[in-house]
Steps between C-alpha positions, in 0.01 A plus 500: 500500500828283519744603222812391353643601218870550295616666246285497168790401345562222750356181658441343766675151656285193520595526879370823564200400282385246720591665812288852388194244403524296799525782761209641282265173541660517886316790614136417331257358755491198314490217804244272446330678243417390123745656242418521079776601349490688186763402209553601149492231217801387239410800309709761771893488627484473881729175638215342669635174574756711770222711620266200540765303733513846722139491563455130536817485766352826691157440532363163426609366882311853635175509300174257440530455169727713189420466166550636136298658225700581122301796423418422109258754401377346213844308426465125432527298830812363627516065517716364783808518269506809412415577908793307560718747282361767652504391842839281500372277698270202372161604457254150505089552438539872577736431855834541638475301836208652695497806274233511264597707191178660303442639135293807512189421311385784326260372261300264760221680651472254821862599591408901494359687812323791419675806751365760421390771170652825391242740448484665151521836627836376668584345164485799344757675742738226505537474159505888380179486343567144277301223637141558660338155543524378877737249605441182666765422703608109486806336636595116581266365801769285618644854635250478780583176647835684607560711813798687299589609156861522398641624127838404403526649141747725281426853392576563149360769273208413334236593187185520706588579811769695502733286694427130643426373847362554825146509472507408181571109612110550589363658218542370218736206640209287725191728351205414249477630196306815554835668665703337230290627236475847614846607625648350182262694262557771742894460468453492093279817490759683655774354276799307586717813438339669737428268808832264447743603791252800586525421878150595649213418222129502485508103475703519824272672632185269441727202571578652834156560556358207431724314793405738739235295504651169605446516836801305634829536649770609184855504470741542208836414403581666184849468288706694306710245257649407232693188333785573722334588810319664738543851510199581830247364660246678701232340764193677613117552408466420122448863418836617729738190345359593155595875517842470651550239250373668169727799589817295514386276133490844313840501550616132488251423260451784244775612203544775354664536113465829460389400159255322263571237301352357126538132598509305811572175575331370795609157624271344710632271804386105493253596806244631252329249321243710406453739291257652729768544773815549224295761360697734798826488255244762299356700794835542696701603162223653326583882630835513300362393180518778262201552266460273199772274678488144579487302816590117464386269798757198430437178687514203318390275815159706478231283277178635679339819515300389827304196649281649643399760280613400168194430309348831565835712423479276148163637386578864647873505401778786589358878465540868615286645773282684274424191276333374832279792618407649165351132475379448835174348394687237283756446785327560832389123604875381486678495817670833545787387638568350168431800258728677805760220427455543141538890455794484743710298271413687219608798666353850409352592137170682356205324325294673235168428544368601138821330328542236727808478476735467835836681507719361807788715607743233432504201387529126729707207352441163665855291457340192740384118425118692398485414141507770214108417440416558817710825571313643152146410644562691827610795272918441681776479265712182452872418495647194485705512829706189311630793288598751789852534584486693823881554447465688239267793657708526810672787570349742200320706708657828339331369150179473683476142580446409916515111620347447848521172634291354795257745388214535727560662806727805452342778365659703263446859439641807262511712812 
């Protein structure tokens, strides 16, 4: 595995950037072979539009063709504007030049290739005894007109996985839904507090099963970053780049207070315009919460809750994880991956089933564009972010009071 790295407290020149990823690409027997890259979407920090002129300048004159897939999931699809942000370089009818740039279709069943099915019984290990059902494995079938697979993505903590990247870009980034469905629900039944910045999880280990079985040629770049730079990067096989770089984003990436707090203001950075993706204000600040306290997710650019999955997460609403499996007959045609979304923001709690009554462990403001009506329905409180003056909960953390900005990607822990 090729490795560079600084200081955790450090970054990384632009220069030496390049050079590391181009001495990286250098060494791949890439000559006239078909490349895929695989990219994150506007929803991740990663400075894409540098990396993107490294790979073009080192490899487009050496192989037959190079393109790009955003690994969505199930996030909306990307138009040739927002490509063109991403990309910074003019994206027209899904091209940059000769380099065709591709939305990963989750939800179309004639862009899915079938690779393969994880037993039940194997199921059952991977997941400690949670999930049983087996798995059909599905992933983009534009993968397979490509001789090699390359990931370029960050590594950040995260709620159902335990930390981002590497194989993950595969599953769920270009999978169908079955993979999305049950890694989230599998993420959710563990908790977030419990998988978020865990390092190895069960869900890694079905995600890193299920690429094992795409049978090509991988390799993966993963990044350790933040707003002011790049603090690693590591190249190797998905599972060796994510490892190094998972060790190095519990440090850069994890903070600890060394105490709770009864209200926390979570400000959520203009690249969530969801509040399916700014929903990670909750799960990365959601540890240092004390009981009965309050988390506030304040984004006033945020009007949407998601549009893709919207209309479901409208009828179902916002609930603990027992409000979901006490009910599981009521609940168990919705997607999972939604009722995982849903219980994650929501955060842990108890349901009685005789009283039906739901007690959350704390409770989640939403100080966005989402109107009061519609915060109520989804059982979220409302605040009128018009109202907020962030000055005037800065800097009271002795009273109990913690303001976060760019929320989302730094997890923060008591210990």
């Amino acid at each position: 595995m090729i490795k560079q790295i600084v200081d955790p407290n450090g970054v990384i020149s632009d220069k030496n950037t390049r050079h590391f990823i181009a001495s990286g690409l250098g060494m791949l027997p890439l000559k006239d072979k078909r490349v895929l890259v695989i990219v994150p979407d506007n929803t991740r920090t990663m400075p894409l539009a540098m990396i993107y002129k490294v790979i073009t300048e080192t490899l487009e004159d050496i192989t037959a063709s190079l393109d790009f897939m955003v690994a969505l999931g199930t996030h909306p699809p990307l138009d040739d504007h927002q490509l063109s942000r991403l990309f910074g370089q003019e994206v027209r009818r899904n091209q940059i030049g000769k380099h065709k740039i591709f939305n990963h279709e989750w939800h179309n069943p004639a862009m899915l290739r079938e690779v393969g099915v994880i037993s039940g019984e194997k199921m059952v290990m991977l997941s400690e005894g949670r999930l049983s059902a087996p798995l059909p494995v599905r992933v983009n079938r534009r993968l397979f007109e490509y001789d090699h697979l390359i990931i370029f993505g960050p590594v950040f903590p995260h709620e159902v996985a335990g930390f981002s990247g590497g194989n993950k870009y595969f599953f769920p980034g270009v999978s169908g839904s079955e993979m999305i469905d049950a890694t989230h629900w599998l993420g959710a039944c563990l908790t977030n507090l419990a998988v978020n910045g865990a390092g190895y999880t069960p869900v890694r280990a079905v995600i890193d099963e299920a690429a094992s079985m795409i049978h090509l040629p991988k390799t993966c770049f993963a990044l350790v970053l933040d707003k002011t730079g790049i603090a690693g990067i590591y190249s190797g096989t998905p599972e060796e780049a994510w490892q190094a770089a998972s060790e190095l984003s519990a440090e850069r990436h994890i903070a600890r207070t060394g105490r709770t707090y009864k209200k926390v203001i979570a400000i959520l950075p203009e690249m969530y315009q969801e509040l399916w993706v700014g929903g990670k204000g909750m799960y990365k600040l959601e540890p240092v919460v004390a009981d009965g306290g309050e988390i506030i997710l304040y984004a006033p650019h945020l009007k949407t809750i998601s549009a893709t999955h919207g209309k479901i997460i409208m009828e179902i609403g916002y609930h603990v994880l027992d409000y979901f499996q006490m009910q599981w007959e009521r609940f168990k045609h919705y997607p999972p991956c939604v009722l995982a979304h849903s219980t994650h923001v929501r955060g842990l709690g108890i349901y009685n089933e005789r009283t039906q009554q739901e007690y959350p462990r704390i409770s989640v403001t939403l100080a966005t564009g989402i109107p009061e009506e519609v915060c109520r329905r989804i059982n979220l409180g409302y605040m009128d972010p018009t109202g907020i003056d962030i000055g005037e909960w800065v800097g009271r953390e002795d009273e109990g009071i913690l303001v976060v900005r760019d929320a989302g990607e730094t997890l923060f822990k008591v210990k």
